[in-house]
N, C-alpha and C positions, 0 to 999 in steps of 0.2 A: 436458560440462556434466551434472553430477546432475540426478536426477527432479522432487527440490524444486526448484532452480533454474528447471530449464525449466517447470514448473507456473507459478512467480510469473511468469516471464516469456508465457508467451504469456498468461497471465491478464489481464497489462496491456495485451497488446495486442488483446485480444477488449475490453475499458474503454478504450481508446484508440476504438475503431473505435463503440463504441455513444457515445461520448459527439463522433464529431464526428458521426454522424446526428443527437444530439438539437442540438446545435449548426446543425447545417444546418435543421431544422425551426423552432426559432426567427427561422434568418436570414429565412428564407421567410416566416413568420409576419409578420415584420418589413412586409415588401414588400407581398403577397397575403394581408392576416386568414386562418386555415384556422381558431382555434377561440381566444374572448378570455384562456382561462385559462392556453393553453400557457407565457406567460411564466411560469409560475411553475416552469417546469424550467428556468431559469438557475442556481438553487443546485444542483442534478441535475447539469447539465453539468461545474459548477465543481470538484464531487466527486470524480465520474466522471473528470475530465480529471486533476487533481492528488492525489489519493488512488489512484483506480483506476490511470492507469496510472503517474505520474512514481512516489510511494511507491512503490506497489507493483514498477516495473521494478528503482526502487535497489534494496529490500529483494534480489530476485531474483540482481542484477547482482553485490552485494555477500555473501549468502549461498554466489554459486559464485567469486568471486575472491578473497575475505578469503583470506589462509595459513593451510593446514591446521592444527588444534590437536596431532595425535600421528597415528601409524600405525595406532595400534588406532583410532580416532577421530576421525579426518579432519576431519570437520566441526564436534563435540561433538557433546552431543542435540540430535539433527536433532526432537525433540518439540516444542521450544521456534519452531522453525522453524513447523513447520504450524501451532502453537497461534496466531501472529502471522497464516496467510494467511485461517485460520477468522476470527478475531477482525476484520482487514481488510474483507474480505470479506464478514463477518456484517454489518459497524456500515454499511460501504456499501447494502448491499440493505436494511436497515432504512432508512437514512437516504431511499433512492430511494420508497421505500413511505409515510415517514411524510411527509416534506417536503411534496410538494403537499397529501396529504389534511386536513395542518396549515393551510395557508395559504387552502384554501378553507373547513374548519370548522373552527376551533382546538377540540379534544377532549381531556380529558385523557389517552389511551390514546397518540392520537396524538404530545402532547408528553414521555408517558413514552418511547415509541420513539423519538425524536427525541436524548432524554441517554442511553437504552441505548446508541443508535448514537454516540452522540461517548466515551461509556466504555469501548466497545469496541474503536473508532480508538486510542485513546491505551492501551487496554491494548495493544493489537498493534503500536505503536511500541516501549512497552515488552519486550515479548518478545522480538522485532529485538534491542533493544539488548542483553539479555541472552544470545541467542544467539550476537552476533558480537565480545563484549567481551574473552572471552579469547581471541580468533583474534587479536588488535589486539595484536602486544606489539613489542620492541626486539629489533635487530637484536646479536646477540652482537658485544662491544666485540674488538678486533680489539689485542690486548698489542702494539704498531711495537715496543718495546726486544727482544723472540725475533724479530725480522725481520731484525736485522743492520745495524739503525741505529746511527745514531751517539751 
């Protein structure tokens, strides 16, 4: 597995791992009150759980399996790659930052951070797709009449 790869991947699962803590803090919450505002990292977990690790794992999964694009070039610009894990990764830690500080004071600084963060999710799905599109091609067609068929 490449360097990119294994980055997306254990990335997802260090966001797999904080987002079943903040999960279990909630569940607790749930039972034993610890503090009345916590519910408001349910959209926090939700992120973290399916952005941080599932996106984030495929993007990884699928940057080290897709088929090579050339020899010189194996993967194409692997630029396009890390531009997707900054981009990922940026709009999540903005989203963790702006989400509660939103929901306890709606600001407008706040709900600017809130659509940076969903522009930069959706540019970094874009990147992905541009980076893995031409790995994705047809499998050369196979002439049966030079095989000796009938």
């Amino acid at each position: 597995m490449h360097r990119q790869a294994r980055v997306y991947v254990k990335t997802a699962f260090v966001q797999l791992l904080i987002s079943v803590i903040v999960v279990a803090l909630l569940l607790i919450n749930a039972g034993l009150p610890l503090h009345p505002r916590l519910g408001l990292f349910l959209p926090i977990y939700y992120h973290l759980l399916m952005v941080g690790w599932a996106t984030q794992l495929i993007g990884g999964v699928a940057l080290w399996m897709f088929p090579v694009r050339s020899r010189e070039r194996p993967r194409g610009d692997e630029r396009l790659g890390w531009m997707a894990y900054g981009a990922l990764n940026g709009g999540l830690l903005l989203r963790v930052v702006a989400e509660p500080a939103h929901a306890i004071t709606p600001r407008s600084w706040s709900a600017w951070m809130l659509a940076v963060s969903a522009l930069l999710q959706v540019c970094s799905v874009w990147f992905l797709i541009i980076a893995l599109w031409p790995r994705v091609r047809e499998r050369p067609k196979v002439n049966r009449s030079s095989m000796g068929g009938s």
